[in-house]
N, C-alpha and C positions, 0 to 999 in steps of 0.2 A: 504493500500500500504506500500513497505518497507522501509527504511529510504537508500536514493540512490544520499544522498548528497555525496560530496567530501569526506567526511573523513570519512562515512560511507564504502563506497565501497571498499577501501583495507581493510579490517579487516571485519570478519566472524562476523556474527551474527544470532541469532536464526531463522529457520525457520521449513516449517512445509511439507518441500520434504518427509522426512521422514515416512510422513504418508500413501503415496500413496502405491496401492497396484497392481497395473498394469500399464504397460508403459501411458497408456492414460493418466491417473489418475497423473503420473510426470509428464507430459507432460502441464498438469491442472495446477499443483501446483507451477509449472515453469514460466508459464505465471501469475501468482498472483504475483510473483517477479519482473516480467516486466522480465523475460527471455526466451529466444528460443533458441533453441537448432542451430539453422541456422547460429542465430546470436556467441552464445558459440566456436560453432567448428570454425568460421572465426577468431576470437579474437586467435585462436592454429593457425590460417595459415592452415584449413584443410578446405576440401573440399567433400563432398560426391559423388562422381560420380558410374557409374556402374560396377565398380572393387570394393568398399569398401562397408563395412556392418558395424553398430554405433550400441555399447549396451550397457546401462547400468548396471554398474557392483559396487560389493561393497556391503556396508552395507545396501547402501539406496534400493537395487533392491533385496536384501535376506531378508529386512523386521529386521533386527538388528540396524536401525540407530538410531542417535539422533535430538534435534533441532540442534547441533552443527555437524555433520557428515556432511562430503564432499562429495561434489556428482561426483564419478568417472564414467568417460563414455571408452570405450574400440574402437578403431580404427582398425577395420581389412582392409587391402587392400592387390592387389593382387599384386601391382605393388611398385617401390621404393618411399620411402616416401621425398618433397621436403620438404626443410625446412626453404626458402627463406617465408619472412612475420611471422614465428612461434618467439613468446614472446624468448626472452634470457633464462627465465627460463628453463633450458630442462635438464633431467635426464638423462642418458643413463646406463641401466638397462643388463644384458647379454641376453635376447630375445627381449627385447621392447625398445621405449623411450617413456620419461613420459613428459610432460609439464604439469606447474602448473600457475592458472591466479585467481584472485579475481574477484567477478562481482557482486553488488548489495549486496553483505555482504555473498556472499556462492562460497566457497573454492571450486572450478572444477578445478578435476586431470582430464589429457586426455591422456590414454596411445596407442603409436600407434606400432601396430604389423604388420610384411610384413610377406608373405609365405617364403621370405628363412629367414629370422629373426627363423622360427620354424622348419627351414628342419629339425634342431636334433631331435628336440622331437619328429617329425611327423614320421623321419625315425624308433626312439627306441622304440614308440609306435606303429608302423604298428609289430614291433618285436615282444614287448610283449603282444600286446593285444592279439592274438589268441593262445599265450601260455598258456593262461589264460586256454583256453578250451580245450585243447591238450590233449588227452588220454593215450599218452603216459608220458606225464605229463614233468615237467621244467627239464632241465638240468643245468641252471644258474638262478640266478635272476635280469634279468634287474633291473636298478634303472635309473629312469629320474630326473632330476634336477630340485630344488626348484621353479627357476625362472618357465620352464616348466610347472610343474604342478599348480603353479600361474595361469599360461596362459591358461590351461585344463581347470580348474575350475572353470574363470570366463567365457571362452564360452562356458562350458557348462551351468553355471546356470545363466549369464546374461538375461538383456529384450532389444531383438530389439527394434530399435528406427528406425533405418534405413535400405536399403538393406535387409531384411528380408532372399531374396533368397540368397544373397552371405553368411548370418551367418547359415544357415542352412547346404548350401554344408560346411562349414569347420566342422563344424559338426559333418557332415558323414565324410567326408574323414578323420576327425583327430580321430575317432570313439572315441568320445567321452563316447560313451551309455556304453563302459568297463571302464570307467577312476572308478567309485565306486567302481569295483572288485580289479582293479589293487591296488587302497588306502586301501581300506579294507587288504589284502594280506601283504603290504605294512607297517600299521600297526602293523600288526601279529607279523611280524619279529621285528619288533622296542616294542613291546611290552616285548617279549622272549627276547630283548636283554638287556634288560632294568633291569630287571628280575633279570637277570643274575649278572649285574652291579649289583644292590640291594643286592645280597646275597654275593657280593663279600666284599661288604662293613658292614658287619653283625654285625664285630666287633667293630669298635671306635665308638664315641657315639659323634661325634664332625658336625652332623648335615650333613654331605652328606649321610647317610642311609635313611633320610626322605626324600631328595630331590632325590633322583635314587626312593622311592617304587612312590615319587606322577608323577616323569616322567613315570612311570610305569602306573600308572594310567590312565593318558592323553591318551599315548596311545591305552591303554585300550576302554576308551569311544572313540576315533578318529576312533577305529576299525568297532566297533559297528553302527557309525553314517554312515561310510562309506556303512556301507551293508543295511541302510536302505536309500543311495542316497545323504546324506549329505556330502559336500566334502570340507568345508570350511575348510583353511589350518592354519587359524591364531589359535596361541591357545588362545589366549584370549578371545574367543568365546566357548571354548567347553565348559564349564559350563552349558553358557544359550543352546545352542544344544542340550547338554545333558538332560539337564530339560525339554526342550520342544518334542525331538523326543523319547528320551529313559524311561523318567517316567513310560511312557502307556504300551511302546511295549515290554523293559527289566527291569522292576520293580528292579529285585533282584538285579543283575549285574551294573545297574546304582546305587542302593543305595548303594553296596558297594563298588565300584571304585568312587562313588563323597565322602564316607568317606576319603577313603586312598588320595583325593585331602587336605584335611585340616591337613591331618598327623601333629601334634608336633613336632617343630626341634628335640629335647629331648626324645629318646626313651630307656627304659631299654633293657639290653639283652630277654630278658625273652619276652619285647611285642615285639621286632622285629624279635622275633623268631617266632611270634604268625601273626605277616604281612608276612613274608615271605612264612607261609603256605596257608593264607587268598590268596598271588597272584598267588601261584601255582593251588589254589583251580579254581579260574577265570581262568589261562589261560588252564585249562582244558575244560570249561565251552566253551571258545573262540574256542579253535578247533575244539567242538561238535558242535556247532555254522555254521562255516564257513563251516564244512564237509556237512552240510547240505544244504548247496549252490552247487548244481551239478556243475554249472560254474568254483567254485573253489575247490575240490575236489581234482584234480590230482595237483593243486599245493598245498594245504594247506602239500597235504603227501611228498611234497620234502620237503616245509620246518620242517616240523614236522618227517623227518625221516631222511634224509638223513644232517641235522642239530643237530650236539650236544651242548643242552645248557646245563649249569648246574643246576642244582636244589637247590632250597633255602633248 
């Protein structure tokens, strides 16, 4: 059992959520704490009823966690949220609000999302999602907001806990199943732009030439992760991402965009003349790539044609 004295329970301590590998399975490892989920959401002032759907979301349900990783849960509802009885702690985030509460030594974030909390994204997503597939291909490129595709991300890859059927219809309605295309795409352009930044800085030698090729990078593997379904937005994760989904399936392209991650502040003319060809190389690689996604095809050609970047 866990140490669930007084002075245990405000401050975090090791546990072994982490390990689990399906909702059941946290659900196991929850109760080894002396914790419920029943009990958790009341400590927030929340309640499950037949308007809201609970999932866990995060490190601990992508299988990235630690013994020390917080165990984030996700509040969809359909209806306005009360917040009579919710802890003082509370965040208010530009789509969500977050409340945070200590219980038995493990740090639970509980962020709760209402459907007009996302009208925006739902609106620029119904926009761009089927532009995605459009044969006459994009005219503009939507972009949706950080917070937003936070909110994409974790219901699409969260694990119901609760409501099953209310997290599924948001789901569909928020069509999730394009949010990889849209990211991937999304990348593209932040890669090329990145690029671009990189060769602009060709000359001084004063350490933003490394730091533009290894954003360039990032982007690079966030491209790739994204077309094989991975959407995690943090980049502090794309390493281990990269090493786990791209090792097998892009051997070449992952080994040399995770080189250009450890780039040397310190480059001569001469090797950054020798990187700059190295990213031109990939991002050629990248559009052959993506062209071969028929989904995005008609936009990879707006942003690859009717877009001028510069060349390193």
């Amino acid at each position: 059992m866990p140490d669930t004295s007084a002075k245990a329970i405000g401050r975090k301590q090791p546990h072994r959520l982490h390990l689990a590998t399906s909702p059941a399975e946290l659900e196991q490892a929850l109760a080894a704490h002396d914790l419920r989920i029943e009990d958790l959401l009341a400590n927030h002032g929340v309640q499950i009823g037949d308007s809201q759907g609970l999932l866990a979301v995060g490190s601990i349900a992508e299988q990235l966690g630690t013994p020390s990783s917080d165990l984030d849960l996700l509040v969809l509802t359909d209806t306005p949220w009360d917040r009579d009885g919710a802890p003082a702690m509370v965040m208010e985030w530009e789509a969500s609000r977050e409340t945070v509460t200590y219980k038995n030594g493990v740090e639970i974030n509980l962020e709760l999302v209402t459907r007009e909390d996302l009208r925006r994204a739902l609106n620029a997503f119904l926009e761009v999602g089927p532009l995605l597939f459009d044969e006459r291909g994009l005219s503009s490129m939507p972009i949706i907001g950080m917070a937003e595709r936070h909110l994409l991300h974790r219901l699409r890859s969260g694990w119901p806990l609760r409501g099953e059927a209310i997290v599924e219809r948001w789901r569909d309605e928020f069509l999730v199943v394009l949010y990889p295309f849209y990211l991937a795409l999304l990348h593209f352009v932040g890669f090329n732009e990145m690029r671009e930044d990189a060769a602009a800085l060709e000359g001084p030698d004063d350490g933003s030439f490394a730091i533009a090729a290894r954003m360039t990078a990032a982007e690079g593997l966030s491209c790739l992760l994204a077309l094989q379904g991975v959407t995690n937005p943090k980049p502090k994760w794309v390493m281990r991402l990269a090493d786990r989904f791209l090792a097998q399936s892009h051997p070449d392209l992952h080994r040399e965009l995770a080189k250009l991650m450890f780039l040397p502040r310190s480059q001569h003319s001469d090797k950054r003349s020798q990187v700059l060809h190295t990213l031109d190389r990939i991002g050629s690689r990248l559009t052959t790539r993506l062209r071969e996604q028929s989904e995005l095809k008609p936009a990879v050609e707006f942003v690859t044609v009717q877009i001028d970047y510069v060349e390193g």
